[in-house]
MDTraj code that builds the backbone (N, CA, C; nanometers):
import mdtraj as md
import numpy as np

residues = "UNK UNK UNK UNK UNK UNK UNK UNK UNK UNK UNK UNK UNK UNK UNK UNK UNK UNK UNK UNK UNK UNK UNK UNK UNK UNK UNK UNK UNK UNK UNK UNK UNK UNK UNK UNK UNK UNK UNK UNK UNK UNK UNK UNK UNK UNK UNK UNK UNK UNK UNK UNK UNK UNK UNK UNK UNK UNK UNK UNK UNK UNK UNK UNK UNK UNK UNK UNK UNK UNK UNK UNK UNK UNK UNK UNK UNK UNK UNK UNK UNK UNK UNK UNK UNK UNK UNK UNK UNK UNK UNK UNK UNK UNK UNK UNK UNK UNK UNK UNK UNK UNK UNK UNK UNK UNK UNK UNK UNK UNK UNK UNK UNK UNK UNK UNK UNK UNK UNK UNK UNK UNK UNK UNK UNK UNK UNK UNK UNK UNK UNK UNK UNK UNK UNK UNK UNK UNK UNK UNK UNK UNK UNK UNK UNK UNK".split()
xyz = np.array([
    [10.2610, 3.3198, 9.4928],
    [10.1936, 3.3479, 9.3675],
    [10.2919, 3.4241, 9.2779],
    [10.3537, 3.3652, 9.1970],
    [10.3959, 3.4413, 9.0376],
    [10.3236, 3.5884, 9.0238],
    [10.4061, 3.6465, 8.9683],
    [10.3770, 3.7935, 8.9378],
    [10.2600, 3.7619, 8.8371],
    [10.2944, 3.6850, 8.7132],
    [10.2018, 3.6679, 8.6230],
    [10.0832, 3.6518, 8.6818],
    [10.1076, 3.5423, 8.7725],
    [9.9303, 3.5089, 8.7946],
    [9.9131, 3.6417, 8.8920],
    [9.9393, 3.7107, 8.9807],
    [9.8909, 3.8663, 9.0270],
    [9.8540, 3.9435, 8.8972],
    [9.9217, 3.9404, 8.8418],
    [9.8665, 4.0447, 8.7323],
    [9.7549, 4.0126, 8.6531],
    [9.7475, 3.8625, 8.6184],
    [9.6232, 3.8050, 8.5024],
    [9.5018, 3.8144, 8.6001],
    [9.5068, 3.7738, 8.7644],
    [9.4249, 3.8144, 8.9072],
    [9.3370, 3.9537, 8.8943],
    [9.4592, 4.0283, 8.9139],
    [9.4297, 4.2001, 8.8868],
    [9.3166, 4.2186, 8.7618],
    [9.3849, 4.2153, 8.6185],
    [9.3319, 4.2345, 8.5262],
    [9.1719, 4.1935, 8.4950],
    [9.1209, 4.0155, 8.5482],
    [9.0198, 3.9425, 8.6025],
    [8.9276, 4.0356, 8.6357],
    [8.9808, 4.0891, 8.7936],
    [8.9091, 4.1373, 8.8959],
    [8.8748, 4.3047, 8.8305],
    [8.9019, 4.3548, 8.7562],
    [8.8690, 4.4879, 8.6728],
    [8.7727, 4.4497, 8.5886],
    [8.8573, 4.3667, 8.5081],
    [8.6769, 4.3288, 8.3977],
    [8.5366, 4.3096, 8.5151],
    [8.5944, 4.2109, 8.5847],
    [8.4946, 4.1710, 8.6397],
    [8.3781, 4.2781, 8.7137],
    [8.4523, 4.3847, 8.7188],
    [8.3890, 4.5181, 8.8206],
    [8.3179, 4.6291, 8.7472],
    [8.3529, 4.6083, 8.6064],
    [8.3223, 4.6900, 8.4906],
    [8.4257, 4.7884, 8.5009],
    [8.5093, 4.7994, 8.5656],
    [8.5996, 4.9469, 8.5807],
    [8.6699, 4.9721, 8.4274],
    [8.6443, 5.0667, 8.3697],
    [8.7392, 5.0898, 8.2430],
    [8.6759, 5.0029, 8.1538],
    [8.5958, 4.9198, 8.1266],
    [8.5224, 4.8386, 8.0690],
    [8.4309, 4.8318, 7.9727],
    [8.3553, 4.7452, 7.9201],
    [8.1966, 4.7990, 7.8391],
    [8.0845, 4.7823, 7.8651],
    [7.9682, 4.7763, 7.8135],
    [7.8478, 4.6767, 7.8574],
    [7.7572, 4.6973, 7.7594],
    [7.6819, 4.6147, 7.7515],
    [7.5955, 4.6347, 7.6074],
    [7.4434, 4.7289, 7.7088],
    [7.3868, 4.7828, 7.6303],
    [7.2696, 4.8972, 7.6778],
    [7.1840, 4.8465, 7.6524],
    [7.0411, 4.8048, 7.7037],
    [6.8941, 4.8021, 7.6719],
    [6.7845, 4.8162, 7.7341],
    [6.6863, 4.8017, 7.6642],
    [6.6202, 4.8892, 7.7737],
    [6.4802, 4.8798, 7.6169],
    [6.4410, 5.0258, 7.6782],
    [6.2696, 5.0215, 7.5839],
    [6.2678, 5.1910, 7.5659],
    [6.2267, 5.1884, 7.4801],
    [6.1830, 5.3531, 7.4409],
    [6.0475, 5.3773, 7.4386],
    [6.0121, 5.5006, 7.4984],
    [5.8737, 5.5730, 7.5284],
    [5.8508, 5.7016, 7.4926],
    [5.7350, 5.7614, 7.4218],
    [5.7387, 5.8782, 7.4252],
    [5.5926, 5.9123, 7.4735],
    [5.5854, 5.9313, 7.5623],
    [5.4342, 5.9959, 7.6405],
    [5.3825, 5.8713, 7.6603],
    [5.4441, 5.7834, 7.6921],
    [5.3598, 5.6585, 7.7624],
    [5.3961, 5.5480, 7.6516],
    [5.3874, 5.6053, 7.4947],
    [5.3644, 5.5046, 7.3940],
    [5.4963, 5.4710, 7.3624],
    [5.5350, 5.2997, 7.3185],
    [5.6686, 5.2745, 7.3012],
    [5.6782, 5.3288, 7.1371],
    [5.8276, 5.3593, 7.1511],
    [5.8387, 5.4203, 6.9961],
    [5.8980, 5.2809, 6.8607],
    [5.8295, 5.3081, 6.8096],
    [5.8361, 5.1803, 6.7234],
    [5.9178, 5.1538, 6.6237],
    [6.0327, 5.2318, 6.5838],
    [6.0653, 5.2635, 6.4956],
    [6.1739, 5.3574, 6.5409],
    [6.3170, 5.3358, 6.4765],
    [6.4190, 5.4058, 6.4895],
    [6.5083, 5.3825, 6.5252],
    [6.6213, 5.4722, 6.5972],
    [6.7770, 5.4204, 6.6475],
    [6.7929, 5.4998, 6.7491],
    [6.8534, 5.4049, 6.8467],
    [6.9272, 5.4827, 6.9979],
    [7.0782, 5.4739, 6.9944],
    [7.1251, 5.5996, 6.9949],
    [7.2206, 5.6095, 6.9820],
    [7.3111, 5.6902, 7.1456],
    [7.3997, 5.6328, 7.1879],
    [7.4629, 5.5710, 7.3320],
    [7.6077, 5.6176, 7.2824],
    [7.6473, 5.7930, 7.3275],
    [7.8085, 5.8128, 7.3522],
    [7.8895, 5.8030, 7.4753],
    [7.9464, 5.6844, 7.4502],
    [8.0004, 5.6462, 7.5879],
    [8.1113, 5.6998, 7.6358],
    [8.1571, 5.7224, 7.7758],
    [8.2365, 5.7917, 7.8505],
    [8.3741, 5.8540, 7.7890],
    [8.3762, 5.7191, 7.6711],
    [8.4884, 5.7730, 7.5908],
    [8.4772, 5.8272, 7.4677],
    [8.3402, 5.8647, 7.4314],
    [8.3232, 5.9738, 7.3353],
    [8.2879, 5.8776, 7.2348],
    [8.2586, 5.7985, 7.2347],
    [8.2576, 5.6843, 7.0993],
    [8.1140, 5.6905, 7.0948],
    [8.0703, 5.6833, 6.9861],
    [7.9221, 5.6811, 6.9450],
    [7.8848, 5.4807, 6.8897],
    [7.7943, 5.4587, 6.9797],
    [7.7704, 5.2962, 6.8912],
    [7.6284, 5.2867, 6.8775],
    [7.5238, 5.2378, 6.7944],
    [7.3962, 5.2600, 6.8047],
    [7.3114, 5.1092, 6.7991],
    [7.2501, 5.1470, 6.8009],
    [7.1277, 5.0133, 6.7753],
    [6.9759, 5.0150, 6.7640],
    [6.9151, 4.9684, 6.6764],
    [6.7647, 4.9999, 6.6018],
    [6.6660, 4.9928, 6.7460],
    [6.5107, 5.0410, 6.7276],
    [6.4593, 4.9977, 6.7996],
    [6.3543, 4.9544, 6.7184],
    [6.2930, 4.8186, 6.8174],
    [6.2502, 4.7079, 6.7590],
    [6.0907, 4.7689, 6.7641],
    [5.9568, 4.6730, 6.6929],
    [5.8582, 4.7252, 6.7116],
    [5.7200, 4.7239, 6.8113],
    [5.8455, 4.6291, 6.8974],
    [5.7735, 4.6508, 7.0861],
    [5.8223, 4.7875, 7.1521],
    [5.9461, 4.8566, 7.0778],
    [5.9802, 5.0147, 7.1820],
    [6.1473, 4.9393, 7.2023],
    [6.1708, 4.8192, 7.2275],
    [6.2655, 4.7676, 7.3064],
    [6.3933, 4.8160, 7.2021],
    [6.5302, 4.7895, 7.2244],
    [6.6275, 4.8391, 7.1641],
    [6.7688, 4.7525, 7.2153],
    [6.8668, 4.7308, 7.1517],
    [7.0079, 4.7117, 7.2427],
    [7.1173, 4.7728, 7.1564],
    [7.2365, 4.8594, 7.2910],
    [7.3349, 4.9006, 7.2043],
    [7.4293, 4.8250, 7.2354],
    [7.5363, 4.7546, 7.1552],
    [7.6652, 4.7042, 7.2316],
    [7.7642, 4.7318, 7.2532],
    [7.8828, 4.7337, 7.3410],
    [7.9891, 4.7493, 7.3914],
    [7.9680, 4.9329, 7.3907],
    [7.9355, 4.9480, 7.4878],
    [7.9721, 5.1348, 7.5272],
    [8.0325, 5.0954, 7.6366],
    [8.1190, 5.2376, 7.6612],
    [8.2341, 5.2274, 7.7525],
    [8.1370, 5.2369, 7.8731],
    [8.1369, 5.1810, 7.9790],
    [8.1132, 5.2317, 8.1119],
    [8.1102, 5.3679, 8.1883],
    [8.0377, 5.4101, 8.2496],
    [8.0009, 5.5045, 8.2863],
    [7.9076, 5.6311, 8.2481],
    [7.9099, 5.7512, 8.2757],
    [7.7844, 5.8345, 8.2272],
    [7.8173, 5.8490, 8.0885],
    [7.6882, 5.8465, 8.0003],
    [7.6569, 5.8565, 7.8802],
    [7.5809, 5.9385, 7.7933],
    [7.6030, 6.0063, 7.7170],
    [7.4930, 6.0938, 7.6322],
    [7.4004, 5.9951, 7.5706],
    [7.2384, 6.0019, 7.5253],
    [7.2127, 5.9333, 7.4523],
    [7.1064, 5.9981, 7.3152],
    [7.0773, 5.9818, 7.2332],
    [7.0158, 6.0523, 7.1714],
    [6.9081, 5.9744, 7.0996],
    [6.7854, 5.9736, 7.0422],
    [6.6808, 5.9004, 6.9948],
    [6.6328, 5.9663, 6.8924],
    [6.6367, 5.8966, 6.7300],
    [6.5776, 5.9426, 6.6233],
    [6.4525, 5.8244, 6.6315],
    [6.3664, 5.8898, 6.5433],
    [6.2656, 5.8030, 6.4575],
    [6.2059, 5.8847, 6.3361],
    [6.2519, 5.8659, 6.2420],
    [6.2223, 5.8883, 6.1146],
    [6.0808, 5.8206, 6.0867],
    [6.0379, 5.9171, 5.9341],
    [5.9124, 5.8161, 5.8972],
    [6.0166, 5.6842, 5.8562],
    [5.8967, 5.5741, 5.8787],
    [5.9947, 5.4217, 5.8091],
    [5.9548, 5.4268, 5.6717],
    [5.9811, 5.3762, 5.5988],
    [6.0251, 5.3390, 5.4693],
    [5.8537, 5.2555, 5.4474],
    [5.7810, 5.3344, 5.3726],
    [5.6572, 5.3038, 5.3322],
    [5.5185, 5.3433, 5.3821],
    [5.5595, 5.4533, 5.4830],
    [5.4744, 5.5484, 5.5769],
    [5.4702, 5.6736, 5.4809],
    [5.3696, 5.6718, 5.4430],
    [5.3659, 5.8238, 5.3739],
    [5.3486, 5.9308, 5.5026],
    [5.3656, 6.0502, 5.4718],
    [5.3748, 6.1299, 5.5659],
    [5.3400, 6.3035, 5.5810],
    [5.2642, 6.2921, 5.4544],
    [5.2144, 6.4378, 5.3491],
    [5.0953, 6.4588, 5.4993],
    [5.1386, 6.6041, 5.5497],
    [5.0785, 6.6937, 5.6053],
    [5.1032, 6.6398, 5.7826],
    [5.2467, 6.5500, 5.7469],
    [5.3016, 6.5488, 5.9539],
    [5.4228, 6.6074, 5.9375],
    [5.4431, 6.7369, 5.9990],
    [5.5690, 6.7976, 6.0936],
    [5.6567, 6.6842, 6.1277],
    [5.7975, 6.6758, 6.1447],
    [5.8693, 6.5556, 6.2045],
    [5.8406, 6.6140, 6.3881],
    [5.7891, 6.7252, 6.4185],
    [5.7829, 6.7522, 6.5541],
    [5.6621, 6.7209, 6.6288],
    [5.5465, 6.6487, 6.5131],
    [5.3978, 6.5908, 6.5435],
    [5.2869, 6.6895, 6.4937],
    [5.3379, 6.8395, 6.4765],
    [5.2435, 6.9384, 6.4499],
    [5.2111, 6.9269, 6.2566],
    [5.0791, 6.9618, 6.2670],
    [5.0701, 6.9416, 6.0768],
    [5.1398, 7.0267, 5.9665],
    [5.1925, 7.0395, 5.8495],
    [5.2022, 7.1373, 5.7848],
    [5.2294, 7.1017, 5.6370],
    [5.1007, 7.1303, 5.5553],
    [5.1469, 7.1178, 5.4032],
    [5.2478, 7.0777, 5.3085],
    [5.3603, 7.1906, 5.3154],
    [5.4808, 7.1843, 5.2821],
    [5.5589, 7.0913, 5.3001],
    [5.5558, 6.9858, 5.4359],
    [5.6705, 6.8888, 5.4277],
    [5.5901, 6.7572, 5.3623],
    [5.6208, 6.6970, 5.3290],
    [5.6083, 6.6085, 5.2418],
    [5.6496, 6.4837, 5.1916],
    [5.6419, 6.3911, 5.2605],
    [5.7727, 6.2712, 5.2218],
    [5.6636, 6.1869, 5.1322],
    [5.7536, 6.0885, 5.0160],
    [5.5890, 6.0197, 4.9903],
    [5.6523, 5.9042, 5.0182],
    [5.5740, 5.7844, 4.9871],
    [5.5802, 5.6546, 5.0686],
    [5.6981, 5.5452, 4.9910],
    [5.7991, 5.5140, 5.0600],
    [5.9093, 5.4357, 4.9942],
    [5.8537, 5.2648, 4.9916],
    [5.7361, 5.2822, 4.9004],
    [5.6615, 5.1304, 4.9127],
    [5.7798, 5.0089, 4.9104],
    [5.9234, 5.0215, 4.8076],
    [6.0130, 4.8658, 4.7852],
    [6.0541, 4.8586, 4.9326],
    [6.0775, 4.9116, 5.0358],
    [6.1461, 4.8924, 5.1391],
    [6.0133, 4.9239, 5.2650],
    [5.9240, 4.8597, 5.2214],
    [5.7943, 4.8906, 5.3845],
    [5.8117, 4.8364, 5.4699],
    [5.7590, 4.8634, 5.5890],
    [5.8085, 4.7965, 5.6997],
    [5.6659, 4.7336, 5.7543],
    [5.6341, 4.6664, 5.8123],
    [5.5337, 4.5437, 5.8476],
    [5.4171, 4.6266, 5.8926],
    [5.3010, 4.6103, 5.8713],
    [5.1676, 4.6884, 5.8974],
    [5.1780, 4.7539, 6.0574],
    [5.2417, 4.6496, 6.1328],
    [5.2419, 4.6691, 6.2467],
    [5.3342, 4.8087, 6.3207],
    [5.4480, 4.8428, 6.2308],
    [5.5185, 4.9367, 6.2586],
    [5.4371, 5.0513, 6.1813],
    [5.4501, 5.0407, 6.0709],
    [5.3533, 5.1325, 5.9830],
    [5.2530, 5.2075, 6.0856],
    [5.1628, 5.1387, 6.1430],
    [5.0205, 5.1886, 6.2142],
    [5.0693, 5.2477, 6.3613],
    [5.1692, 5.2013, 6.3976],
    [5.2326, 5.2438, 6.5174],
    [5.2705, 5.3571, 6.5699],
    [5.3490, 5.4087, 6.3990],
    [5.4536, 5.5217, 6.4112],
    [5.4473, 5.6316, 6.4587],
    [5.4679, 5.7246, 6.4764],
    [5.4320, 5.8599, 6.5455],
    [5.5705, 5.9426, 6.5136],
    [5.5689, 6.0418, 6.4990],
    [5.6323, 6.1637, 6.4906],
    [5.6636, 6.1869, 6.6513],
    [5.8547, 6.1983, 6.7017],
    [5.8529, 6.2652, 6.8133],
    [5.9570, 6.3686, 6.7788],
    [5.9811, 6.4737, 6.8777],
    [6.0659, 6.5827, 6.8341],
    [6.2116, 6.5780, 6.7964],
    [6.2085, 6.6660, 6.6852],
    [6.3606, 6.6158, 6.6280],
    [6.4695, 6.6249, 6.7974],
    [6.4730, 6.7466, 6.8803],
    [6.5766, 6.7375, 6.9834],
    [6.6194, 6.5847, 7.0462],
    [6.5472, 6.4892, 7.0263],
    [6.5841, 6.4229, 7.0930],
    [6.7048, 6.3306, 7.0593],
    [6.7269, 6.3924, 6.8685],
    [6.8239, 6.3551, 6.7913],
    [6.9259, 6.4284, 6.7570],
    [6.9482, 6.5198, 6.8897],
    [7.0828, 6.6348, 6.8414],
    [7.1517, 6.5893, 7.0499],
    [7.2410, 6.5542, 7.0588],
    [7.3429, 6.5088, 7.1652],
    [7.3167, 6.6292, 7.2523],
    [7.3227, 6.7496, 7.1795],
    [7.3529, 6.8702, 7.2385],
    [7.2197, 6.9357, 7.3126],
    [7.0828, 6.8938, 7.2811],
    [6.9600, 6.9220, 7.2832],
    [6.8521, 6.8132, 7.3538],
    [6.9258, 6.6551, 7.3266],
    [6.8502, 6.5050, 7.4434],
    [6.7982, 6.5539, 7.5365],
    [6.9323, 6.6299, 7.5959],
    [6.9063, 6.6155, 7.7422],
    [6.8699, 6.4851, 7.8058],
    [6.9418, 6.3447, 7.7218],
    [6.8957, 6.2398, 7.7729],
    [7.0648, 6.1648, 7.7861],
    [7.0662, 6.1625, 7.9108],
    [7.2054, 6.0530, 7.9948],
    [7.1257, 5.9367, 8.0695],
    [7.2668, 5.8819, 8.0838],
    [7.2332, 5.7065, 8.1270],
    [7.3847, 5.6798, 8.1595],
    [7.3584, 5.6012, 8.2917],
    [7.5049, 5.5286, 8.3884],
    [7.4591, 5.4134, 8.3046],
    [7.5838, 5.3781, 8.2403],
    [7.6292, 5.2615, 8.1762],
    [7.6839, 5.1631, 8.2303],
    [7.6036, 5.0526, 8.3443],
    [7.6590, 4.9299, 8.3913],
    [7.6023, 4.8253, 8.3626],
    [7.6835, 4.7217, 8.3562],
    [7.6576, 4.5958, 8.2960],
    [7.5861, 4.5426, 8.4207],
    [7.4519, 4.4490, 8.2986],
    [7.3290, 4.3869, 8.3246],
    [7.2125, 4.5280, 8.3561],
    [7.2284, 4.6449, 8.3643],
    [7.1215, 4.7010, 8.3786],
    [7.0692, 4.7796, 8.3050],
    [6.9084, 4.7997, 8.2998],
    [6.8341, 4.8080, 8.1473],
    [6.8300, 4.9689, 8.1756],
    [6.7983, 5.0292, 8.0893],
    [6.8370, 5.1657, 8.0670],
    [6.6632, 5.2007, 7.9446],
    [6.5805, 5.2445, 8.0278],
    [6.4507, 5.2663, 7.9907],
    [6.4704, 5.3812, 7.8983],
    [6.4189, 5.4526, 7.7993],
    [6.4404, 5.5882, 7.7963],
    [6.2698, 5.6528, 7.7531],
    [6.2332, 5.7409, 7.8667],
    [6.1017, 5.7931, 7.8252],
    [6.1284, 5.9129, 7.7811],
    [6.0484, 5.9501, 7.6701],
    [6.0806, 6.0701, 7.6524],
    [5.9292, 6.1680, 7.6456],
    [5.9601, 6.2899, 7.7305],
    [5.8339, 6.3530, 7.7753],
    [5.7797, 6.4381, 7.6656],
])
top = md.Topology()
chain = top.add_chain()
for i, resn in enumerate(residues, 1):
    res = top.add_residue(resn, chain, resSeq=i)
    for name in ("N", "CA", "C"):
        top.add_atom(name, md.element.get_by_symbol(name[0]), res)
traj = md.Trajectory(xyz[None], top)
């Protein structure tokens, strides 16, 4: 066997193992049982790289190419764009003062709208998740959040 073909062999057999590698992330988002309908999961992979991806309005989500191995992950959900939101906390608790009003040109489908829910901002600061995930290819990566 040619060096070349050992080496193109080698190189093969690494992708193939995920070693040093990527994998795309998915999975479903939960918060107290209910999928979250609305928002972005965001997946810093082993090599510090941040890549994200929306979640859809079954809970489900995909991120692509994160590096392999353990991962920070973090989960926003904003009000969506046509959810008024006069007298919800972004942490679920009520309060006067905050106030968003409803971005009717950009709404999002009745179905997300009625869905939505307020979960706590921590779950959108890296430093505060407290939410990791082993990053290997083909496996789904649930994220509940309590």
């Amino acid at each position: 066997m040619t060096a070349f073909l050992r080496t193109a062999l080698g190189i093969a057999l690494l992708a193939a193992t995920g070693c040093g590698g990527t994998a795309d992330v998915a999975g479903k988002v939960t918060f107290q049982g209910k999928p979250v309908v609305f928002g972005t999961v965001v997946v810093i992979g082993s090599d510090g790289i941040p890549k994200s991806g929306a979640i859809q309005p079954d809970g489900t989500y995909r991120v692509r190419g994160v590096k392999t191995g353990t991962a920070q992950v973090t989960v926003s959900s904003p009000p969506p764009p046509g959810v008024a939101t006069a007298g919800k906390k972004k942490g679920g608790r009520d309060e006067d003062d905050d106030r968003r009003p409803a971005d009717a040109g950009n709404a999002v489908s009745p179905e997300v709208a009625k869905g939505w829910f307020a979960i706590p901002d921590k779950y959108a600061d890296p430093a505060r998740s407290g939410l990791t995930a082993e990053v290997k290819s083909g496996q789904p990566v649930d994220i509940d959040l309590k």
